[in-house]
DRENDO-1510 file (C-alpha; in Angstrom, 1 decimal, always signed):
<recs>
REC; n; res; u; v; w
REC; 1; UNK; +200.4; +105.0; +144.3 .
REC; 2; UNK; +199.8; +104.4; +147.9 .
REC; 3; UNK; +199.6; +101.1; +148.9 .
REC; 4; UNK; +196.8; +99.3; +149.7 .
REC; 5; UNK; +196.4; +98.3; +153.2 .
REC; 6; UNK; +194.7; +94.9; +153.0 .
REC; 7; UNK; +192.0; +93.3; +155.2 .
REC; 8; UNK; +191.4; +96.7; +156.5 .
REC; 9; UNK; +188.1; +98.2; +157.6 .
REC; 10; UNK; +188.5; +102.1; +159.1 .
REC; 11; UNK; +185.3; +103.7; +160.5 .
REC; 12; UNK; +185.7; +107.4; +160.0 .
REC; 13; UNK; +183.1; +109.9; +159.9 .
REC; 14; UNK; +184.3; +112.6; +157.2 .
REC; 15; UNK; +181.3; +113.3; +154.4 .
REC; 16; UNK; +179.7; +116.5; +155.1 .
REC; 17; UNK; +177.0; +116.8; +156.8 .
REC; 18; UNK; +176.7; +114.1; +159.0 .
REC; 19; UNK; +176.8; +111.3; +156.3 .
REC; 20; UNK; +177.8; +108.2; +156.6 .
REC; 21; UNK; +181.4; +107.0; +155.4 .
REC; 22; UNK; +181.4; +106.1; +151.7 .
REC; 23; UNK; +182.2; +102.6; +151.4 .
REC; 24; UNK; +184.6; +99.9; +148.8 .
REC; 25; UNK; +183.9; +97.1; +148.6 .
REC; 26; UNK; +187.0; +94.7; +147.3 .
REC; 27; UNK; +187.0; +91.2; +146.3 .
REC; 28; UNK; +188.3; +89.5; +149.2 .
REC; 29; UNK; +185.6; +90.6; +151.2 .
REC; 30; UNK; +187.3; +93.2; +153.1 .
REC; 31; UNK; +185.3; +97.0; +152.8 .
REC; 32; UNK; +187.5; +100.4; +153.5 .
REC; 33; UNK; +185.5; +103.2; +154.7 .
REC; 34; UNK; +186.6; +106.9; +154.6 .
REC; 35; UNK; +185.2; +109.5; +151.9 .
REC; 36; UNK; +186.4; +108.5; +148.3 .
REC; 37; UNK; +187.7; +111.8; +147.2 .
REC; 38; UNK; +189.0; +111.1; +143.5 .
REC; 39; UNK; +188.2; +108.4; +140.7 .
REC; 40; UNK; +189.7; +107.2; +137.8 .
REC; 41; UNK; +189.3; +104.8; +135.3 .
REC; 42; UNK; +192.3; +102.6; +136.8 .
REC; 43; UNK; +192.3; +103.7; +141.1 .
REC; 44; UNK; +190.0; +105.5; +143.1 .
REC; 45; UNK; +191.3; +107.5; +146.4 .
REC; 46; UNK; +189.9; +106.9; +149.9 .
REC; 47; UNK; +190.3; +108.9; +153.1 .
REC; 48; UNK; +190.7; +107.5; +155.9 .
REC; 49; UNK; +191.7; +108.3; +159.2 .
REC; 50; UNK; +194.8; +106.9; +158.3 .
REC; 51; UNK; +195.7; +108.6; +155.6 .
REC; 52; UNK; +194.8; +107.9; +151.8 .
REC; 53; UNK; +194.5; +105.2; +150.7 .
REC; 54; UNK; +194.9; +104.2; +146.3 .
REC; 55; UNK; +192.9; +101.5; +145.7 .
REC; 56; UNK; +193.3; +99.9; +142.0 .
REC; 57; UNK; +189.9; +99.3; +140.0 .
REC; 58; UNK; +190.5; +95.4; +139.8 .
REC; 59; UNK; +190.6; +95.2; +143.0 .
REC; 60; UNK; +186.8; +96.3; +144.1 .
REC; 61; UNK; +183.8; +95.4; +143.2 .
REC; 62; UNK; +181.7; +97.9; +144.3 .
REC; 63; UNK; +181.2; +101.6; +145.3 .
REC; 64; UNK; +178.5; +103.3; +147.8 .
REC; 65; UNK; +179.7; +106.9; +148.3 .
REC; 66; UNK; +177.6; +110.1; +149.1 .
REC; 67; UNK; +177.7; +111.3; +145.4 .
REC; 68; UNK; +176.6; +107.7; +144.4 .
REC; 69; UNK; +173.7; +107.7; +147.3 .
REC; 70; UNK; +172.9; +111.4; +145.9 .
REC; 71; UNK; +172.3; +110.2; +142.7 .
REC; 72; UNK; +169.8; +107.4; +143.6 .
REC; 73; UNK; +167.7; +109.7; +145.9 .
REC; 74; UNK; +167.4; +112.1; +142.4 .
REC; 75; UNK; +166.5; +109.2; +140.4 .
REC; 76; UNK; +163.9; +108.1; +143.0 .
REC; 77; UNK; +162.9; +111.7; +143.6 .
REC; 78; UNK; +162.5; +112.3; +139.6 .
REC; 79; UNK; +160.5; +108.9; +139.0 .
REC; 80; UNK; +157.8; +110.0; +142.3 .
REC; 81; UNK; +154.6; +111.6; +142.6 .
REC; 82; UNK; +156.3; +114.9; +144.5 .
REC; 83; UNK; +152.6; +115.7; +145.6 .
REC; 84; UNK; +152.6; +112.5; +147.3 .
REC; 85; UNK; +153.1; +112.2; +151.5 .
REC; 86; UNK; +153.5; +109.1; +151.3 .
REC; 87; UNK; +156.0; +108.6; +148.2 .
REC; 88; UNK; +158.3; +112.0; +150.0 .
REC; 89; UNK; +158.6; +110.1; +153.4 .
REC; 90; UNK; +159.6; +107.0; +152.1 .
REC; 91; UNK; +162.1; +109.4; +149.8 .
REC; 92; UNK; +163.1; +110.9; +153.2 .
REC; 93; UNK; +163.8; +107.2; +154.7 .
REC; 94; UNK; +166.0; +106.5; +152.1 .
REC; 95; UNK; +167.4; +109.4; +152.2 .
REC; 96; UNK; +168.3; +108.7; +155.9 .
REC; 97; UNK; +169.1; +105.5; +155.7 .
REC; 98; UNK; +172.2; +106.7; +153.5 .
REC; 99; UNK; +173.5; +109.5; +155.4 .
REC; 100; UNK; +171.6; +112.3; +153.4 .
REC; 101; UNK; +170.2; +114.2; +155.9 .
REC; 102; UNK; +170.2; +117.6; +154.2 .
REC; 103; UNK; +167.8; +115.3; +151.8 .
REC; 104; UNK; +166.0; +113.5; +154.7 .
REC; 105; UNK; +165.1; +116.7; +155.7 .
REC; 106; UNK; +164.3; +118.5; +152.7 .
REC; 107; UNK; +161.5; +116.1; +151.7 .
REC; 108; UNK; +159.4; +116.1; +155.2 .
REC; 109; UNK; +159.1; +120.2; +154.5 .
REC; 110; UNK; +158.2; +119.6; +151.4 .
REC; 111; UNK; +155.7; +117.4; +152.3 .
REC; 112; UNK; +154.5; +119.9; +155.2 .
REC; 113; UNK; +154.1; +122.6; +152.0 .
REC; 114; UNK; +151.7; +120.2; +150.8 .
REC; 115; UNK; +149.5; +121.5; +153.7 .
REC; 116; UNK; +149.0; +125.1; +153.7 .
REC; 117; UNK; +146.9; +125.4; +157.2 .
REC; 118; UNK; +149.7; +123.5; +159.1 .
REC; 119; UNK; +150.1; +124.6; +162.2 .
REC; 120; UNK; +146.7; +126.6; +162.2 .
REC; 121; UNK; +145.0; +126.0; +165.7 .
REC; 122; UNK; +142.3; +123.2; +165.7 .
REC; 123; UNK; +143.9; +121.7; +162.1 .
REC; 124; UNK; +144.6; +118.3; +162.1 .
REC; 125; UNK; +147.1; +116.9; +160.1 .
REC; 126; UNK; +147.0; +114.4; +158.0 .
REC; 127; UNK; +148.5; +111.1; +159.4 .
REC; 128; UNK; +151.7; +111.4; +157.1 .
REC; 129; UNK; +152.2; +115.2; +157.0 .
REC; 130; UNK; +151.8; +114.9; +160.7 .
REC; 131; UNK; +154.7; +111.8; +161.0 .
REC; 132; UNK; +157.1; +114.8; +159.1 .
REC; 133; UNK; +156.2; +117.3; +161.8 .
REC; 134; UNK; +157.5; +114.9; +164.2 .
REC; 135; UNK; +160.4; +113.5; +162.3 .
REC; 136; UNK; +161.9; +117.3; +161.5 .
REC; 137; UNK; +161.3; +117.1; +165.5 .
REC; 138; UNK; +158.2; +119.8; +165.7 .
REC; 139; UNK; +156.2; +119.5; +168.3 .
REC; 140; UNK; +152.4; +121.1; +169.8 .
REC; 141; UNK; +152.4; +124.0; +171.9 .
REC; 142; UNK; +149.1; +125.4; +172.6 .
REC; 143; UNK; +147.9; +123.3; +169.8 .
REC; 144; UNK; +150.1; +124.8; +167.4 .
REC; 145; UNK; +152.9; +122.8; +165.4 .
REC; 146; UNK; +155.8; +124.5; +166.5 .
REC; 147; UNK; +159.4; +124.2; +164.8 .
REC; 148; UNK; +162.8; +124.5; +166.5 .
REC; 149; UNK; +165.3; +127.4; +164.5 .
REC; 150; UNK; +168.4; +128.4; +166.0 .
REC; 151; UNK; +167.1; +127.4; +169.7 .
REC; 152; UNK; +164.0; +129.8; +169.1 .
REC; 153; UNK; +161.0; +128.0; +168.6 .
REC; 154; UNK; +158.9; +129.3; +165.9 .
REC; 155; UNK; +155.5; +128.4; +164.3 .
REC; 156; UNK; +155.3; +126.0; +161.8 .
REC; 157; UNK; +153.6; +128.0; +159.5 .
REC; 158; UNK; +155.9; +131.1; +160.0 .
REC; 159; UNK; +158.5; +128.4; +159.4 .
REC; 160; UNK; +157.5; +127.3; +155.9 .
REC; 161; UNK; +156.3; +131.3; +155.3 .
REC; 162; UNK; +158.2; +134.5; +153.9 .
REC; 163; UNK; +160.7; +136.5; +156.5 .
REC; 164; UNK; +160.0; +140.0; +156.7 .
REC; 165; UNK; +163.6; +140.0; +157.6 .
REC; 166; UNK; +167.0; +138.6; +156.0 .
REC; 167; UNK; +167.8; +137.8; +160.0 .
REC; 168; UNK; +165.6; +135.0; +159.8 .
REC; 169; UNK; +166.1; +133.3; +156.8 .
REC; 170; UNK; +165.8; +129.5; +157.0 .
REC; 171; UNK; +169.3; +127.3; +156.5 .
REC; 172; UNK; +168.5; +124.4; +154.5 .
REC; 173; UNK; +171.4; +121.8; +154.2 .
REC; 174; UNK; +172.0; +119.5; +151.2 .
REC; 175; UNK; +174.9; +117.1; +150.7 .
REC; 176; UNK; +177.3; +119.5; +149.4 .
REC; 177; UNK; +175.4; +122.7; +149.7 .
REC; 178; UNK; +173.7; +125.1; +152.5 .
REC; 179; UNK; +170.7; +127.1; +151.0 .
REC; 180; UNK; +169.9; +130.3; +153.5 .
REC; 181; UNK; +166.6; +131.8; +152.3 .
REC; 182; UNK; +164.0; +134.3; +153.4 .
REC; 183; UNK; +161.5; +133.0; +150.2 .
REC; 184; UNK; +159.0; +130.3; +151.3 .
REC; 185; UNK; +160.6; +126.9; +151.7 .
REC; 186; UNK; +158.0; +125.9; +148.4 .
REC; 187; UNK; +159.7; +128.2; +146.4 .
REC; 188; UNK; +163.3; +127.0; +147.2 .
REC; 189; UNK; +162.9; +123.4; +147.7 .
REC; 190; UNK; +163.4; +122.7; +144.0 .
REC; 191; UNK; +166.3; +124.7; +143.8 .
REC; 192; UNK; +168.2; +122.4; +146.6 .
REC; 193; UNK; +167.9; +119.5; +144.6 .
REC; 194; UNK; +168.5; +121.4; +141.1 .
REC; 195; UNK; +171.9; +122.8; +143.0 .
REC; 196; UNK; +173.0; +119.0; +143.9 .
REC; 197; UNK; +171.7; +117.7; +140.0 .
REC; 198; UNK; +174.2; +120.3; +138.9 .
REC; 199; UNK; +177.4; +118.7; +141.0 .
REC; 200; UNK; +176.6; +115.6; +139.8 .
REC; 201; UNK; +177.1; +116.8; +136.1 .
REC; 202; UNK; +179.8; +118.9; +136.9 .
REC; 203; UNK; +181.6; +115.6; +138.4 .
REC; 204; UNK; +179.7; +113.1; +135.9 .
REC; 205; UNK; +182.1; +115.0; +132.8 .
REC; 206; UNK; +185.2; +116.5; +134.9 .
REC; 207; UNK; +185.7; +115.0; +137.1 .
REC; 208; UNK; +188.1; +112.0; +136.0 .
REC; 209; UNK; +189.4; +113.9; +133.1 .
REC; 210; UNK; +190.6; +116.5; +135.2 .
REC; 211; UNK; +191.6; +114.7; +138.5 .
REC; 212; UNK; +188.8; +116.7; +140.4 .
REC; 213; UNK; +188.5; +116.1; +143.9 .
REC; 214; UNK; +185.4; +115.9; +145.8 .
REC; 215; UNK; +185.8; +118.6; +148.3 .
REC; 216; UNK; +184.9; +119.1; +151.8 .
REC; 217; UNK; +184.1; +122.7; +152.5 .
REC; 218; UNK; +180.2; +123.8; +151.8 .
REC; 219; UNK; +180.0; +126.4; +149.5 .
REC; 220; UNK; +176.8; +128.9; +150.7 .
REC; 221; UNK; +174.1; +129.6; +148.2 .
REC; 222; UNK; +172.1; +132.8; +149.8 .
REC; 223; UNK; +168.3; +133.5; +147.6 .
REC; 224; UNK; +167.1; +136.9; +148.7 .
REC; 225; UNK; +163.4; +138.3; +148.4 .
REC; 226; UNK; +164.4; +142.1; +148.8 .
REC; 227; UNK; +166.9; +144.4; +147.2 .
REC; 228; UNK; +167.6; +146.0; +150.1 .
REC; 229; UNK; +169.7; +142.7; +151.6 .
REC; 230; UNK; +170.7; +142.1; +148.2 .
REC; 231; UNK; +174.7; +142.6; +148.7 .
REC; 232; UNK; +176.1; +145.2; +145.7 .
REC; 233; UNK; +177.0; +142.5; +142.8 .
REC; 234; UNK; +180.6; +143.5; +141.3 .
REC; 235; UNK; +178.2; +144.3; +138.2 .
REC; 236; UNK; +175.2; +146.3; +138.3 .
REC; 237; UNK; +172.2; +144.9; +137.4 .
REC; 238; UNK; +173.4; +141.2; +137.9 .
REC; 239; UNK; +170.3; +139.2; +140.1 .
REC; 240; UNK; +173.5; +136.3; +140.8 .
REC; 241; UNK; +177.0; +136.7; +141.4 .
REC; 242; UNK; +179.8; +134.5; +143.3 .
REC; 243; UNK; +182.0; +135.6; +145.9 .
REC; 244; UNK; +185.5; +133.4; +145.8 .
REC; 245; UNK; +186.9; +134.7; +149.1 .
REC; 246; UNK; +184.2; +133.2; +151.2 .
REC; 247; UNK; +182.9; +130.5; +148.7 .
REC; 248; UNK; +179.4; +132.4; +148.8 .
REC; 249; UNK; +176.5; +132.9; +146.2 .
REC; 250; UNK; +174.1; +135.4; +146.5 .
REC; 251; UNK; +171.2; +135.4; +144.5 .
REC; 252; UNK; +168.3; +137.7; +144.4 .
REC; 253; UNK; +164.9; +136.3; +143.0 .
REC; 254; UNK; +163.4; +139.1; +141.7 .
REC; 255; UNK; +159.6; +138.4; +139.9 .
REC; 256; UNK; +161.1; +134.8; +139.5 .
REC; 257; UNK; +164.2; +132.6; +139.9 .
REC; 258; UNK; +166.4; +132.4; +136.6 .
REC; 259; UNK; +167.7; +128.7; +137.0 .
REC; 260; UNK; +170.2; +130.0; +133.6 .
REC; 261; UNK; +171.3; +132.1; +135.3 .
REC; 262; UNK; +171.4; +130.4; +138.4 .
REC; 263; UNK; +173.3; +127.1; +136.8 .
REC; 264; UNK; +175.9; +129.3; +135.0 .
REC; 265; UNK; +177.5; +130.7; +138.5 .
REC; 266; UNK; +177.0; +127.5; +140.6 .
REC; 267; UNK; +179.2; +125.9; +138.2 .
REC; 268; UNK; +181.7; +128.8; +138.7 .
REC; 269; UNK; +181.5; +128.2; +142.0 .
REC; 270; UNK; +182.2; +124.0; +141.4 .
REC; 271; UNK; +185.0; +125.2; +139.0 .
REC; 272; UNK; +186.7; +127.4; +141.8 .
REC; 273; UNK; +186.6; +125.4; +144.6 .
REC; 274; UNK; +186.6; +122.1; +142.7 .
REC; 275; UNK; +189.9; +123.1; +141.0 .
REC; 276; UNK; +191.2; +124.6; +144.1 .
REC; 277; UNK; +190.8; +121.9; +146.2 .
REC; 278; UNK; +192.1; +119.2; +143.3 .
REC; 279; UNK; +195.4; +121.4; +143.1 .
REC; 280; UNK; +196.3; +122.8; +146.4 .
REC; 281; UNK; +196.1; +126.2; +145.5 .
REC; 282; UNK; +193.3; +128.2; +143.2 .
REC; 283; UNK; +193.5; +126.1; +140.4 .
REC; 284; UNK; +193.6; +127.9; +136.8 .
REC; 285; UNK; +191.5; +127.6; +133.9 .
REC; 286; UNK; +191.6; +130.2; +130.9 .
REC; 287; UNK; +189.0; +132.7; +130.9 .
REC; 288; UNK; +187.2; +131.3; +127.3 .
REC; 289; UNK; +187.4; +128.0; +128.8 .
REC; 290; UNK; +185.5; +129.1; +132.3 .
REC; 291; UNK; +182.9; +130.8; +130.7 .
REC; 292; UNK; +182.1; +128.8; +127.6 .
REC; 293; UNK; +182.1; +125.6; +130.3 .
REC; 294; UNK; +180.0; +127.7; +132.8 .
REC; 295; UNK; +177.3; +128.2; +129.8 .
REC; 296; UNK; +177.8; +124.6; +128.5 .
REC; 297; UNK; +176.0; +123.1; +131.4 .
REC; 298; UNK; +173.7; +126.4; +131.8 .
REC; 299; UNK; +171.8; +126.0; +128.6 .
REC; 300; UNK; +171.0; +122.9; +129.1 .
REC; 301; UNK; +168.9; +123.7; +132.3 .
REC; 302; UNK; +165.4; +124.0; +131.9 .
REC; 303; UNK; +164.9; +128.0; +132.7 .
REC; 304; UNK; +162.7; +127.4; +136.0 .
REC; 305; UNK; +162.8; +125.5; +139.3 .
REC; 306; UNK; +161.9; +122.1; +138.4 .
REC; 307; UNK; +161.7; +122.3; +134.8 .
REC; 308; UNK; +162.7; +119.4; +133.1 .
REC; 309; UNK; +166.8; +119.5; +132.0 .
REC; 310; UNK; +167.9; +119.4; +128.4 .
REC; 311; UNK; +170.6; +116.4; +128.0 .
REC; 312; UNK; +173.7; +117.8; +128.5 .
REC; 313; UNK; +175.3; +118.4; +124.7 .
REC; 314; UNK; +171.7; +119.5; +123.0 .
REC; 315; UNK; +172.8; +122.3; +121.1 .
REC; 316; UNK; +170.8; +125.9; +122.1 .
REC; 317; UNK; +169.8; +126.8; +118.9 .
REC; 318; UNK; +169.6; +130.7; +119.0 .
REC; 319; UNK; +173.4; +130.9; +120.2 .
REC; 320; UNK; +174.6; +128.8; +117.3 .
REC; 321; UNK; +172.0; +131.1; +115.0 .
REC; 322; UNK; +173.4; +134.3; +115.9 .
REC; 323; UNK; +176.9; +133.3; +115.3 .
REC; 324; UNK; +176.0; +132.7; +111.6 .
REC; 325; UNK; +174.5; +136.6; +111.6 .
REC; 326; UNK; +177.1; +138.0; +113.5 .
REC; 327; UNK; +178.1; +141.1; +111.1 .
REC; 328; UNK; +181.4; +141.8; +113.6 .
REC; 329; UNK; +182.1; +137.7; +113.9 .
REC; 330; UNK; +184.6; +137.3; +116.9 .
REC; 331; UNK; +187.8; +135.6; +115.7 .
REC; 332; UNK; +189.1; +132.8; +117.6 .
REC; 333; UNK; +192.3; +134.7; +118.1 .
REC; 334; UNK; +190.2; +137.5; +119.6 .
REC; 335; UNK; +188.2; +134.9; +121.5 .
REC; 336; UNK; +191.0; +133.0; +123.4 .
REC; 337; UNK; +192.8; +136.5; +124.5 .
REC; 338; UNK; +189.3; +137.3; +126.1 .
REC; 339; UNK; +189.9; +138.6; +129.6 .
REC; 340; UNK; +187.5; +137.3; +132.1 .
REC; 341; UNK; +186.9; +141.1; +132.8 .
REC; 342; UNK; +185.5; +142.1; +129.3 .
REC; 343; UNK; +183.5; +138.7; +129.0 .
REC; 344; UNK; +181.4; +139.9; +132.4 .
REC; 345; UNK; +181.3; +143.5; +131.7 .
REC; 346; UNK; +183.0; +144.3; +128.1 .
REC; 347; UNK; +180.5; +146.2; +126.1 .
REC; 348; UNK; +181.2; +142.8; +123.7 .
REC; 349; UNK; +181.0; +140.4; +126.9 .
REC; 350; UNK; +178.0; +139.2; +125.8 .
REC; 351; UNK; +178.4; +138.3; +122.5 .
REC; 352; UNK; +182.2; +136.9; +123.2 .
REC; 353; UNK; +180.2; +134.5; +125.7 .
REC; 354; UNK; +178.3; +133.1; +123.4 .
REC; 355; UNK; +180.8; +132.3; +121.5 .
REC; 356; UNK; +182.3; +130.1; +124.5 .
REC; 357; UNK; +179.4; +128.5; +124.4 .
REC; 358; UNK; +179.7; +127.4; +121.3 .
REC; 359; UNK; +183.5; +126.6; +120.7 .
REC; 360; UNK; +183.2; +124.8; +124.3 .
REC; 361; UNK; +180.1; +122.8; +122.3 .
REC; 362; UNK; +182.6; +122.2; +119.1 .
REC; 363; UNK; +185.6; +121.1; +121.6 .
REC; 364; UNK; +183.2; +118.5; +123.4 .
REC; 365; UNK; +181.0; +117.4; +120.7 .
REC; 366; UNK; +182.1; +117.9; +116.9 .
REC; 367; UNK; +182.7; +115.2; +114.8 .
REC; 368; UNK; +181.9; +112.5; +117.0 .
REC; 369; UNK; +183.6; +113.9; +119.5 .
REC; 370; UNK; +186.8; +113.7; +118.1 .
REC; 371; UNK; +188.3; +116.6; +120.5 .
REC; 372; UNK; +186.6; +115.8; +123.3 .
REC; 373; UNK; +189.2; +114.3; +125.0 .
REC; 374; UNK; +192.3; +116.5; +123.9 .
REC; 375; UNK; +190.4; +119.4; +125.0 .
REC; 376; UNK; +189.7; +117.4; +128.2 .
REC; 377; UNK; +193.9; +117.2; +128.6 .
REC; 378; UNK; +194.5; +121.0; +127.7 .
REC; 379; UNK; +191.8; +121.4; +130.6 .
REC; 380; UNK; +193.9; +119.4; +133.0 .
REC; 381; UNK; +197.1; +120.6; +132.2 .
REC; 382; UNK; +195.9; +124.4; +131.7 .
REC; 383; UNK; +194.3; +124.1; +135.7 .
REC; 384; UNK; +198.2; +123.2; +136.9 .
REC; 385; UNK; +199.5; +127.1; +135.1 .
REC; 386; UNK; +200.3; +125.5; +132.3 .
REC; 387; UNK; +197.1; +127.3; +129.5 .
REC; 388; UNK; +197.2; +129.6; +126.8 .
REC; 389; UNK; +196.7; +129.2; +123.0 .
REC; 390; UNK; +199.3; +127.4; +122.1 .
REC; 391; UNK; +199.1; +124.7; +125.0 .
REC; 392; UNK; +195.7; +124.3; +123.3 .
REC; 393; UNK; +197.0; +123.6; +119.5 .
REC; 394; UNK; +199.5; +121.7; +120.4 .
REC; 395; UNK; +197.2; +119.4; +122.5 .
REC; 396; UNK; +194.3; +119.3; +119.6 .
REC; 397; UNK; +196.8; +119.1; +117.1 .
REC; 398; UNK; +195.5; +121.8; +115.2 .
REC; 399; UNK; +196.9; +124.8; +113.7 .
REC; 400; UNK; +195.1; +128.0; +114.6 .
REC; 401; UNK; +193.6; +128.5; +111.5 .
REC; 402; UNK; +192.2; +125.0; +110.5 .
REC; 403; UNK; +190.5; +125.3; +114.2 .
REC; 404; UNK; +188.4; +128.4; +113.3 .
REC; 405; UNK; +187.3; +126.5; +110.3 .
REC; 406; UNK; +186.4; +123.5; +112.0 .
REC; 407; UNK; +184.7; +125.3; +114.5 .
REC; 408; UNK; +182.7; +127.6; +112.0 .
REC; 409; UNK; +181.7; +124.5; +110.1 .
REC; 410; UNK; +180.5; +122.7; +112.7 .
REC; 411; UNK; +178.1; +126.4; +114.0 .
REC; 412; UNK; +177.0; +126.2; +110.5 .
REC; 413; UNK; +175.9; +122.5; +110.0 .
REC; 414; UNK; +174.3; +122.7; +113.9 .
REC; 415; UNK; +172.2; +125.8; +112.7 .
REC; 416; UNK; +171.5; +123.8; +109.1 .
REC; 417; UNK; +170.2; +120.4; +111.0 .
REC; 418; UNK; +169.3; +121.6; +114.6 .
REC; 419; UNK; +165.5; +121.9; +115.2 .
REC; 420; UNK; +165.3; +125.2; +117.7 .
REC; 421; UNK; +164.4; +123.4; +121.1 .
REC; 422; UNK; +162.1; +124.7; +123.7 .
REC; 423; UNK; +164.1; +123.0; +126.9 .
REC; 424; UNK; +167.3; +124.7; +127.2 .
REC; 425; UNK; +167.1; +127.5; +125.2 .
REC; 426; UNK; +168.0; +131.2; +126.1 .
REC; 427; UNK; +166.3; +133.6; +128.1 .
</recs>
């Protein structure tokens, strides 16, 4: 461990865009700021312009990070009226006062949305839609709310509008994210804060288990109106792929947004950068594992932007169902040799996902959760090089055989008990 430096209080401006400097609070009054990049249940990591410091649990006594301030603004933004002015600017206060800016931000244009004329010559603004013009820093000209974009100034309306042109899409920032969109802001603005609900999972279950570290690059998410600025997706006919070399999304809309689908890539984009960051190099994690993981936290998404989640572990009925049908059922054997090739574009891909799904579902859930955390230790020491199938029966202490028929049993009694639910379930 690094020692702890005590009576020390460091200033040093390193979250992402713009935030302020998470904060620890210890018992002798003293408060290190820096960005706390790991926690575990006995030390937490800080960085500081120092270097890092490891700073043991029984010594603080309170934590105010940006993933902690990013989980209070989505509380308070779940519990609001989001049609409300004057509940989305005090959001966007908030918001501001703990370094979320991407937030901030994000909640004046959605309050401008609210107000379809805005901008329109001799429209007058309401008093609080008005205060968000001013605060995102618009201003009059000619009588027209105008908006500042790239040094061009452009009309607020056109602003908040479609782009005729993929040139002109819109940038909007989030604590870990930047959205670049041609869609109408309306149409996207739900997606920003379903994109940050999703890190927050990914970090609320791997984060400590795995040794995850928060990282400090901004992954891109691109949402495209057109085909034709569409980039060529490695398989054709896929509306959302990720790009590893430049830690990129692209998504194209099509006649709607498929949060699934949507969910199931962002967290293979958390998994790639989150692992690489946490190991120096591009962490590892065995194809099953990746994809049944990826789907975990997918079904549980409710299917469009702002539909209400499922809570994380509610079983999707139909996957579980059509395992018990399955006339070819794929062995486990067969399922953990799975290439990551063949489960994206096999002409069994499909199906073998599904089945991630669900033995990723038995691993972290099945009998009380027996496995949880031995398949939680194969996952850390299978991200270091260290994976394969016999990594993971020696760490569940299960023979090969006795884990199929666990893992069938437990398919079976979900599909005998499980009522099929409506949030979560497959497209």
């Amino acid at each position: 461990m690094i020692p702890l430096i005590s009576a020390l209080v460091i200033a040093f401006q390193v979250a992402p865009g713009g935030a302020l400097p998470d904060q620890v609070k210890l018992k002798n009054g003293d408060v290190v700021t820096g960005r706390v990049v790991t926690e575990d249940e006995d030390a937490l990591r800080v960085r500081t312009a120092r270097g890092d410091l490891a700073i043991q649990r029984d010594r603080v006594t309170g934590v105010r990070s940006l993933e902690t301030s990013l989980a209070d603004a989505i509380a308070r933004f779940d519990a609001m009226n989001r049609d409300d002015p004057v509940a989305l600017d005090e959001l966007a206060r908030f918001c501001r006062s703990r370094g979320l800016e991407g937030e901030a931000r994000n909640a004046w244009i959605r309050t401008l949305t609210l107000d379809p004329a805005a901008g329109e010559p001799k429209h007058e603004l309401a008093p609080a839609i008005e205060s968000a013009a001013r605060d995102l820093g618009a201003r009059k000209i000619e009588g027209i709310w105008n908006i500042e974009v790239n040094q061009l100034w452009v009309k607020l309306r056109d602003f908040l509008g479609a782009k005729s042109r993929w040139r002109n899409a819109i940038t909007l920032k989030t604590a870990h994210f930047l959205v670049r969109t041609d869609l109408p802001l309306v149409d996207v603005l739900e997606t920003t804060v379903g994109l940050e609900r999703q890190y927050l999972r990914f970090y609320r279950v791997l984060g400590v288990p795995l040794g995850l570290w928060s990282f400090g690059q901004t992954p891109v998410v691109n949402v495209y109106t057109r085909d034709a600025d569409y980039p060529s997706p490695p398989i054709l006919g896929d509306n959302s792929f990720f790009e590893p070399s430049n830690d990129e999304m692209h998504v194209l809309r099509g006649d709607r947004l498929d949060m699934h689908r949507l969910t199931r890539d962002v967290n293979e984009m958390l998994l790639f950068t989150a692992l690489r960051r946490s190991s120096g190099r591009n962490g590892e994690m065995m194809p099953w594992a990746q994809r049944g993981i990826e789907e975990y936290f997918a079904a549980s998404h409710g299917r469009d932007p702002g539909d209400k989640d499922a809570e994380l572990g509610v079983p999707t009925y139909s996957k579980f169902a059509d395992q018990i049908v399955d006339k070819k059922p794929v062995s486990l054997t067969r399922l953990l040799n799975t290439s990551l090739s063949e489960l994206r574009n096999g002409p069994d891909g499909e199906r073998r996902a599904a089945r991630t799904y669900t033995f990723v579902h038995f691993l972290l859930n099945a009998e009380g959760g027996a496995h949880r955390d031995d398949f939680l230790r194969y996952l850390r020491d299978a991200r270091l090089g260290r994976g394969g199938r016999a990594l993971l029966y020696r760490d569940l202490r299960l023979q090969p055989a006795d884990l199929e028929k666990r893992w069938n049993a437990y398919v079976a009694a979900v599909v005998r008990s499980q009522v099929p639910s409506t949030i979560g379930a497959s497209p």
